[in-house]
TORKOL-4160 file (C-alpha; in steps of 0.2 Angstrom, whole numbers, padded with zeros to 4 digits, m for minus):
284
<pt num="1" X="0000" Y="0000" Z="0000"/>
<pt num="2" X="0015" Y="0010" Z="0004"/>
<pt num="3" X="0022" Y="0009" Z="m0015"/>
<pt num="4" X="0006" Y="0014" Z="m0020"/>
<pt num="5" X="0002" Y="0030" Z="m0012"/>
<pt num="6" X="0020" Y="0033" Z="m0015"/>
<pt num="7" X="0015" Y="0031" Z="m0036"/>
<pt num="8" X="0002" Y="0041" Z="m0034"/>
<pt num="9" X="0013" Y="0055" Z="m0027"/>
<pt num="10" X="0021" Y="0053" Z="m0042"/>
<pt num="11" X="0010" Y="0054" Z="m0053"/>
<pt num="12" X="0000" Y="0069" Z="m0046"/>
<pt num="13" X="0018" Y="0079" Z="m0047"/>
<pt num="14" X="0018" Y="0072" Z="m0066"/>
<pt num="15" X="0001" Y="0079" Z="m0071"/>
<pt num="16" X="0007" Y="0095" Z="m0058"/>
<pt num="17" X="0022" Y="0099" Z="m0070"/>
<pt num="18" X="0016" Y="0095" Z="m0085"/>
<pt num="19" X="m0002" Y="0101" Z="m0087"/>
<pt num="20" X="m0011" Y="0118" Z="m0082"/>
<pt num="21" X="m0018" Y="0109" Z="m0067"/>
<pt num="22" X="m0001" Y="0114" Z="m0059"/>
<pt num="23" X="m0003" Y="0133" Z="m0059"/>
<pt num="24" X="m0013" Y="0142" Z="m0047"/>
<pt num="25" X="m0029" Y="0136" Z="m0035"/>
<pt num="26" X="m0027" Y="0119" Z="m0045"/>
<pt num="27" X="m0009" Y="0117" Z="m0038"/>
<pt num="28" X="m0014" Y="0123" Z="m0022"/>
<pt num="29" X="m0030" Y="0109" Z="m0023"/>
<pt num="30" X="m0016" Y="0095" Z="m0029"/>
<pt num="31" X="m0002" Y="0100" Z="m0014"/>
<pt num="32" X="m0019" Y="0097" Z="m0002"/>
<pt num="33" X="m0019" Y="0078" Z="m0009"/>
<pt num="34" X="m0003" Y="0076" Z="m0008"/>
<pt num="35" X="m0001" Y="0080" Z="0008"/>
<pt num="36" X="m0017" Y="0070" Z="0013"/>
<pt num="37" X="m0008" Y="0054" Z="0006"/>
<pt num="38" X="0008" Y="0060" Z="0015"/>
<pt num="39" X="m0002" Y="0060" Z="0031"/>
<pt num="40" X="m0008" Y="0043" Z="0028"/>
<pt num="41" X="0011" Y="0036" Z="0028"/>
<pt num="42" X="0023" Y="0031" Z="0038"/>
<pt num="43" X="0041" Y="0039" Z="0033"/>
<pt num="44" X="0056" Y="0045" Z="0041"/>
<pt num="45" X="0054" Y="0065" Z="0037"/>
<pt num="46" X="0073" Y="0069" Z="0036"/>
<pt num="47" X="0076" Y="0055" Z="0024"/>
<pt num="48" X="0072" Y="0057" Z="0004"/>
<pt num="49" X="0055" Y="0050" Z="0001"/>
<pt num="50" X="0059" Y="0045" Z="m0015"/>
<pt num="51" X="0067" Y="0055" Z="m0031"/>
<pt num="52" X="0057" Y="0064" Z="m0044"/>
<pt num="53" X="0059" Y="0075" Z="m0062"/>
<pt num="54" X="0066" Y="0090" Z="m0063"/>
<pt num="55" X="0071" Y="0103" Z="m0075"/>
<pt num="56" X="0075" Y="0088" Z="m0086"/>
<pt num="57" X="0086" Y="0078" Z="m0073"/>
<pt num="58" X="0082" Y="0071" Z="m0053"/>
<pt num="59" X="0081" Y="0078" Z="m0035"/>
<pt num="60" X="0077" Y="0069" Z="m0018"/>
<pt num="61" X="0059" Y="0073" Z="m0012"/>
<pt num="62" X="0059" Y="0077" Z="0004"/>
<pt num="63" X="0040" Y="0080" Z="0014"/>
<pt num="64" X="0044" Y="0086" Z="0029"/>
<pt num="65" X="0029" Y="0100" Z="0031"/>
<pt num="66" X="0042" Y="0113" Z="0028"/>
<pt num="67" X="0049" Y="0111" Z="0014"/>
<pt num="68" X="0036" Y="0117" Z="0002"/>
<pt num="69" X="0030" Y="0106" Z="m0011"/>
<pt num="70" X="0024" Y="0117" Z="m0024"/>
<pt num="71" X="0044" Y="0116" Z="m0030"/>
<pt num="72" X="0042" Y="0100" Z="m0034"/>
<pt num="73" X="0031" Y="0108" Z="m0048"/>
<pt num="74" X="0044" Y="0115" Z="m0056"/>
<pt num="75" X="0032" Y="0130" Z="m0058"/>
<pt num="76" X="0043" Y="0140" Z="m0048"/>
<pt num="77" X="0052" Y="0154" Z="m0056"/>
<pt num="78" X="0054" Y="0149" Z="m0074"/>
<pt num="79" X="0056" Y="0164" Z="m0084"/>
<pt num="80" X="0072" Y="0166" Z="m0073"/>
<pt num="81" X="0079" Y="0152" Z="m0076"/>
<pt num="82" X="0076" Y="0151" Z="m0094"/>
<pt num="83" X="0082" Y="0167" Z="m0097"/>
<pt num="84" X="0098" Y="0164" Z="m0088"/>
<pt num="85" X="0099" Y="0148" Z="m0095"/>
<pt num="86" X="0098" Y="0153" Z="m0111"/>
<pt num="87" X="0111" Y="0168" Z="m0110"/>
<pt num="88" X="0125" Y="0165" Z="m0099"/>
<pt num="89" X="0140" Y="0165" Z="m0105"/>
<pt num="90" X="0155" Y="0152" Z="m0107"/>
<pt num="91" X="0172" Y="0154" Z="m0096"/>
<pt num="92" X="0161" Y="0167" Z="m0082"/>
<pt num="93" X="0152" Y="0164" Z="m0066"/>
<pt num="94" X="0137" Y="0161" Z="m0056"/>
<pt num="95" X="0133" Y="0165" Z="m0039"/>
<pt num="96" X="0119" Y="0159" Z="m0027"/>
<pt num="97" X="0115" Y="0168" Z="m0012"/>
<pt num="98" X="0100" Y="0158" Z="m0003"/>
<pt num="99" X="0101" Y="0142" Z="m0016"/>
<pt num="100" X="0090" Y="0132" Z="m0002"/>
<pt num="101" X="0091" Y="0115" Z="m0012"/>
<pt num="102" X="0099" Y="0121" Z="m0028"/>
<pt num="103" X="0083" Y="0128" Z="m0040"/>
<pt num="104" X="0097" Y="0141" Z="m0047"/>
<pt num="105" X="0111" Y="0132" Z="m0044"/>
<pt num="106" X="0108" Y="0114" Z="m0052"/>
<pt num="107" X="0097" Y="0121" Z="m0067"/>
<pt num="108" X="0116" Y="0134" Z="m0070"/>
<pt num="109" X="0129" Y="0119" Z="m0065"/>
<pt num="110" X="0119" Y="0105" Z="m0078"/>
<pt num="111" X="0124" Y="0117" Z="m0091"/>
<pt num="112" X="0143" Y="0112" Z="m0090"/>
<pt num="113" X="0147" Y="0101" Z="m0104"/>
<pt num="114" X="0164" Y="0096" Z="m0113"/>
<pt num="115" X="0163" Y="0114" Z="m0123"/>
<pt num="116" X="0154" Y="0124" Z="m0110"/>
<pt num="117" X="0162" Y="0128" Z="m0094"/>
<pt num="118" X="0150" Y="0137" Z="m0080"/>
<pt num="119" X="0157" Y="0139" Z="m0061"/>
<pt num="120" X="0143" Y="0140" Z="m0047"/>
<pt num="121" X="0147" Y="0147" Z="m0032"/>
<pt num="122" X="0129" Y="0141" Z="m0022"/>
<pt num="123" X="0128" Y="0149" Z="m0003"/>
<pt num="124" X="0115" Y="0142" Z="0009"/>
<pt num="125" X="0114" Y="0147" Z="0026"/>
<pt num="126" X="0102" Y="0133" Z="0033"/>
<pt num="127" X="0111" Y="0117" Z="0038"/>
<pt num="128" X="0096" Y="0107" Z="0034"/>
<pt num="129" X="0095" Y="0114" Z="0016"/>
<pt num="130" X="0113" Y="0114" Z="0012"/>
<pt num="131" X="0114" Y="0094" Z="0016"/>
<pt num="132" X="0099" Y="0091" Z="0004"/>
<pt num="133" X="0108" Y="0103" Z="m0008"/>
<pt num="134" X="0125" Y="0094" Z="m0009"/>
<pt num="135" X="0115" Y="0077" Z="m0010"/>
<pt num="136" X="0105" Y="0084" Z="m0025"/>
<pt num="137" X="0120" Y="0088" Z="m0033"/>
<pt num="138" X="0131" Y="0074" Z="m0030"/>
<pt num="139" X="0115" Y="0065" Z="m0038"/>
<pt num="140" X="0117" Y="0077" Z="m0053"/>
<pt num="141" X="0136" Y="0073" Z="m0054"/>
<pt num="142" X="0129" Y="0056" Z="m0059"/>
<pt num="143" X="0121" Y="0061" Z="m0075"/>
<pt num="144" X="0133" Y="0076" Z="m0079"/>
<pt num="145" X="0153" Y="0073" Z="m0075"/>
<pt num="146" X="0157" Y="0090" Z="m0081"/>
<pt num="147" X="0149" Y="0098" Z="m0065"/>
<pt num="148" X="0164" Y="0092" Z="m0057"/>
<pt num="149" X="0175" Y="0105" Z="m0048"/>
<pt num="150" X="0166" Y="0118" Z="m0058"/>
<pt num="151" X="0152" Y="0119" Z="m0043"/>
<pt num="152" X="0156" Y="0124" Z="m0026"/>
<pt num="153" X="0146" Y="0124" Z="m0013"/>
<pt num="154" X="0144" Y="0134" Z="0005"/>
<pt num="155" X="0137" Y="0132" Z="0020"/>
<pt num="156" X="0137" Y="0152" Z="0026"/>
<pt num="157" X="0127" Y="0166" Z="0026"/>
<pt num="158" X="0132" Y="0183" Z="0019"/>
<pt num="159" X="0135" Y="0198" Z="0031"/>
<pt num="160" X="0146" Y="0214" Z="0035"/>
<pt num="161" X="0157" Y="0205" Z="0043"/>
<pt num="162" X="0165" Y="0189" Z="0046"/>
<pt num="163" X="0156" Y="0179" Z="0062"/>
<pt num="164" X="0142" Y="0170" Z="0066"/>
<pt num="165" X="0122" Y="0172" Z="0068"/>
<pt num="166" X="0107" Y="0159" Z="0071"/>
<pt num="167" X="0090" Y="0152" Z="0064"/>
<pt num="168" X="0076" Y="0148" Z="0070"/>
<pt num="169" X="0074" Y="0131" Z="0068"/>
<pt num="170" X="0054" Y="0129" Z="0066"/>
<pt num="171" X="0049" Y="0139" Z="0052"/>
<pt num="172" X="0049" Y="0135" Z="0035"/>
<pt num="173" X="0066" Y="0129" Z="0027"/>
<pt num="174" X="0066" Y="0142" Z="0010"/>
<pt num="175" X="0061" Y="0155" Z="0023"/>
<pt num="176" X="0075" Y="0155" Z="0036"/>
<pt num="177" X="0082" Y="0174" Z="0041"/>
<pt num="178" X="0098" Y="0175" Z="0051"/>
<pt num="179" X="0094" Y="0183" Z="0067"/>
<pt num="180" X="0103" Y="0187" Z="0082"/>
<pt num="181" X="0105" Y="0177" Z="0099"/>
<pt num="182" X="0091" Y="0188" Z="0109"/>
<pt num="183" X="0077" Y="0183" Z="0091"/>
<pt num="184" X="0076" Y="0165" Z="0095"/>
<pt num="185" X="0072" Y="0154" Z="0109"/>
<pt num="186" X="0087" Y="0139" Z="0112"/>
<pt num="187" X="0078" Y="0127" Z="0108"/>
<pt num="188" X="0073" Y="0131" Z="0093"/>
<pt num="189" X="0089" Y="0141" Z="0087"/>
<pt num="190" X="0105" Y="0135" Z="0077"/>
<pt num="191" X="0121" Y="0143" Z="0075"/>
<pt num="192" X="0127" Y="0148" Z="0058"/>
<pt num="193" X="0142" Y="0155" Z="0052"/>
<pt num="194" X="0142" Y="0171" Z="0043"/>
<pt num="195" X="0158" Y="0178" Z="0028"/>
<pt num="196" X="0156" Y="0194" Z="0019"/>
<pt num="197" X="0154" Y="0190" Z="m0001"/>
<pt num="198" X="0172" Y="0199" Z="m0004"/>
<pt num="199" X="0179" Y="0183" Z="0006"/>
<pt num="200" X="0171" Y="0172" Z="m0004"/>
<pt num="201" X="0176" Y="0181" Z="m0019"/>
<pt num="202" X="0194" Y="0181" Z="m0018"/>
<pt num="203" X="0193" Y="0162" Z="m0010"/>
<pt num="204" X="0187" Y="0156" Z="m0024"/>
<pt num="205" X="0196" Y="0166" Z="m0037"/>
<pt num="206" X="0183" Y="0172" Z="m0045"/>
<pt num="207" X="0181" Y="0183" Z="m0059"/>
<pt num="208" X="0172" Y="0185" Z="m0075"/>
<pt num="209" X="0156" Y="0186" Z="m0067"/>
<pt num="210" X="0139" Y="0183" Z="m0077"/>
<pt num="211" X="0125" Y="0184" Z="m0063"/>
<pt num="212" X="0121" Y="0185" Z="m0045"/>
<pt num="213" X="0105" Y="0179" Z="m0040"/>
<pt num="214" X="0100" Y="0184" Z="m0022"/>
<pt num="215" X="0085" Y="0176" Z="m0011"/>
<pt num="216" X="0089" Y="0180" Z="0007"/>
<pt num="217" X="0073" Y="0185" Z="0015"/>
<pt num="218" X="0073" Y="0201" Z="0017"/>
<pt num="219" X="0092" Y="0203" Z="0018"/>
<pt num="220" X="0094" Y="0209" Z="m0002"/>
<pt num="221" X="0097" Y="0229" Z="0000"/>
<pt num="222" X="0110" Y="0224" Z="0014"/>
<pt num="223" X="0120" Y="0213" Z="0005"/>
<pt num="224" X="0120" Y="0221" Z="m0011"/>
<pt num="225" X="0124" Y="0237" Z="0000"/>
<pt num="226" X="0138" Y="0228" Z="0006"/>
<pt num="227" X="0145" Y="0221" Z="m0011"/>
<pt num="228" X="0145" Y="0237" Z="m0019"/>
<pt num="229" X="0155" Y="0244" Z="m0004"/>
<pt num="230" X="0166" Y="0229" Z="m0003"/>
<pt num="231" X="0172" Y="0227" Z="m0022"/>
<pt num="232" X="0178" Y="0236" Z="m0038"/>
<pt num="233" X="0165" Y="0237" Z="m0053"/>
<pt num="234" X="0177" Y="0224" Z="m0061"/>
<pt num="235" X="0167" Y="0214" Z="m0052"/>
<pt num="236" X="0149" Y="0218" Z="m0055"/>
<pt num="237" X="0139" Y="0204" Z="m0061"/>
<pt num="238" X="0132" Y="0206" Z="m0080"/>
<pt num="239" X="0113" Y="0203" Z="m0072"/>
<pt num="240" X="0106" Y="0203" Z="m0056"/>
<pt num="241" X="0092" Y="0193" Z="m0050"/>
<pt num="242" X="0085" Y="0200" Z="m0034"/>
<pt num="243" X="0070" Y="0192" Z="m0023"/>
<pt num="244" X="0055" Y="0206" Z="m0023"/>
<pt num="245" X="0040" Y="0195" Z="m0018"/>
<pt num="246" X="0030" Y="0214" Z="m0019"/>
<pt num="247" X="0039" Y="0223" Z="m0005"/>
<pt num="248" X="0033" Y="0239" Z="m0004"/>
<pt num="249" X="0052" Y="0245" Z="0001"/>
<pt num="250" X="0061" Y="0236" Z="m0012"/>
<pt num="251" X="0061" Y="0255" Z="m0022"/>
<pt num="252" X="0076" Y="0254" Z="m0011"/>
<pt num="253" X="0086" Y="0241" Z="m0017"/>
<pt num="254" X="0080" Y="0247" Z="m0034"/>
<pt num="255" X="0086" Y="0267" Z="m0031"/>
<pt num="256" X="0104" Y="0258" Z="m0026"/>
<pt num="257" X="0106" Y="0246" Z="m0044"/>
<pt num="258" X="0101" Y="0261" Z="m0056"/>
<pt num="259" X="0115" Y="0272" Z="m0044"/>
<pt num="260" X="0126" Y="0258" Z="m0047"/>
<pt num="261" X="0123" Y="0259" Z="m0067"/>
<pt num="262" X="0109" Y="0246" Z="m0069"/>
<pt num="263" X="0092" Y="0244" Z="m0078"/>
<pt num="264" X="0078" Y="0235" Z="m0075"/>
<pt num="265" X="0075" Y="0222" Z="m0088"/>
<pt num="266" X="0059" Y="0212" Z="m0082"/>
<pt num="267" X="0050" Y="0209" Z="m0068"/>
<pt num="268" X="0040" Y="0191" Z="m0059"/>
<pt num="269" X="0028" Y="0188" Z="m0046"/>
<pt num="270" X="0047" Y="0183" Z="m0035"/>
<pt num="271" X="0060" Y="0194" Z="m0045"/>
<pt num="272" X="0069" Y="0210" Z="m0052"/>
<pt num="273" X="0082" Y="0207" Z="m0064"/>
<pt num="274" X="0093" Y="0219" Z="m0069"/>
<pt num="275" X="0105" Y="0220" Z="m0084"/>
<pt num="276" X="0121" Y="0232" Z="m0081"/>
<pt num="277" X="0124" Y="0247" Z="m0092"/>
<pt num="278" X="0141" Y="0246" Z="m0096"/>
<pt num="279" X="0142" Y="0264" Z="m0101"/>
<pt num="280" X="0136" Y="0269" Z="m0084"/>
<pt num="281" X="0144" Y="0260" Z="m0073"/>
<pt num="282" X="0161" Y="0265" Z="m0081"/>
<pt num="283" X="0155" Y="0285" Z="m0078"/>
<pt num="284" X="0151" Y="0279" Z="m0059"/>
């Protein structure tokens, strides 16, 4: 009976992803029978239920109740990806900051091939989400062997400074903030480490770099405020790809990229992105 409702999981994502049943109030209906059937099994919820489709290669399927399962999907942020996807460049870079369990960063390292050569540098703060990422990807390396040393992977938040901050453990996994001691009970905190995107930077050697994509909660106009501050316009990514999700202050973050010599080239329900002005930036 197991195997079965396990299927039928299956096959629910299948018809999620592949037909317009998966979009909207439909998607929200199929997650509610999912989760029905989830309730109606007996798993161990840190362990991969099983693995499923997925932008044309596999992922572990986790159902923990705070994972979120409209990912699975693979509604999530399309036009993104395919833009970037179908732009980036050989020979440059990729940064992730907030991958969670590699959207971004396994859809950018499956491009690598014998003639394309694509470095990811995917940042996750949450412990939890950075193990199912690395397991994700070392399930990828499987299919793909040119991913090898062209994807690294780190288990940090970004901040001002060098140190160390904590989650709260409860909350969803995609929606974890870095907070300070005094923001979370003990029991349900866990300490993180925290490095300043310059550190990483010159750890890693990286130059030539395409795109940053940035899904940190909240945390965007700091970071970016920081990079800027931090590093010559050498280093300034081609696009940016910043988290919105509506916030009425994000004409902040916004103000700060066209100051910096970058222009709005579309919008989503989740994202700015932002193409550099070469012409700009150089006058800045």
């Amino acid at each position: 009976m197991k195997n079965f409702k396990i299927s039928l999981i299956k096959i629910i994502i299948l018809i999620g992803s592949k037909t317009v049943l998966g979009r909207g109030y439909s998607r929200k209906l199929l997650i509610i029978l999912v989760e029905k059937i989830l309730n109606s099994i007996n798993y161990d919820i840190s362990k991969p239920l099983f693995k499923t489709d997925f932008h044309g290669f596999k992922i572990y399927f986790y159902a923990d109740n705070r994972t979120g399962l409209k990912l699975y999907f693979q509604r999530n942020e399309n036009k993104e990806l395919n833009f970037l996807k179908k732009n980036i460049k050989n020979n440059s870079w990729f940064i992730d900051i907030g991958s969670y369990i590699g959207l971004y960063t396994l859809n950018v390292a499956n491009l690598n091939s014998k003639k394309k050569l694509i470095k990811t540098l995917s940042i996750e703060p949450n412990p939890l989400a950075f193990n199912r990422l690395k397991k994700n990807l070392n399930l990828l390396k499987i299919r793909n062997k040119y991913i090898k040393n062209r994807t690294f992977l780190v288990n940090t938040a970004i901040g001002n400074k060098k140190g160390y901050g904590y989650i709260n453990t409860k909350i969803n996994h995609a929606n974890v903030k870095v907070l300070n001691k005094k923001s979370v009970q003990q029991k349900i905190r866990k300490r993180i480490k925290i490095n300043k995107i310059k550190s990483l930077i010159k750890k890693y050697k990286i130059k030539n770099i395409y795109c940053i994509k940035i899904d940190t909660e909240g945390y965007e106009k700091i970071i970016l405020k920081n990079f800027f501050n931090d590093v010559s316009n050498e280093y300034y990514p081609k696009f940016l790809i910043v988290e919105h999700n509506n916030d009425p202050n994000f004409n902040y973050i916004d103000k700060l990229l066209l100051n910096k010599g970058y222009e709005m080239t579309f919008t989503t329900n989740s994202n700015a992105i932002y193409r550099i002005n070469n012409e700009k930036s150089k006058n800045l």
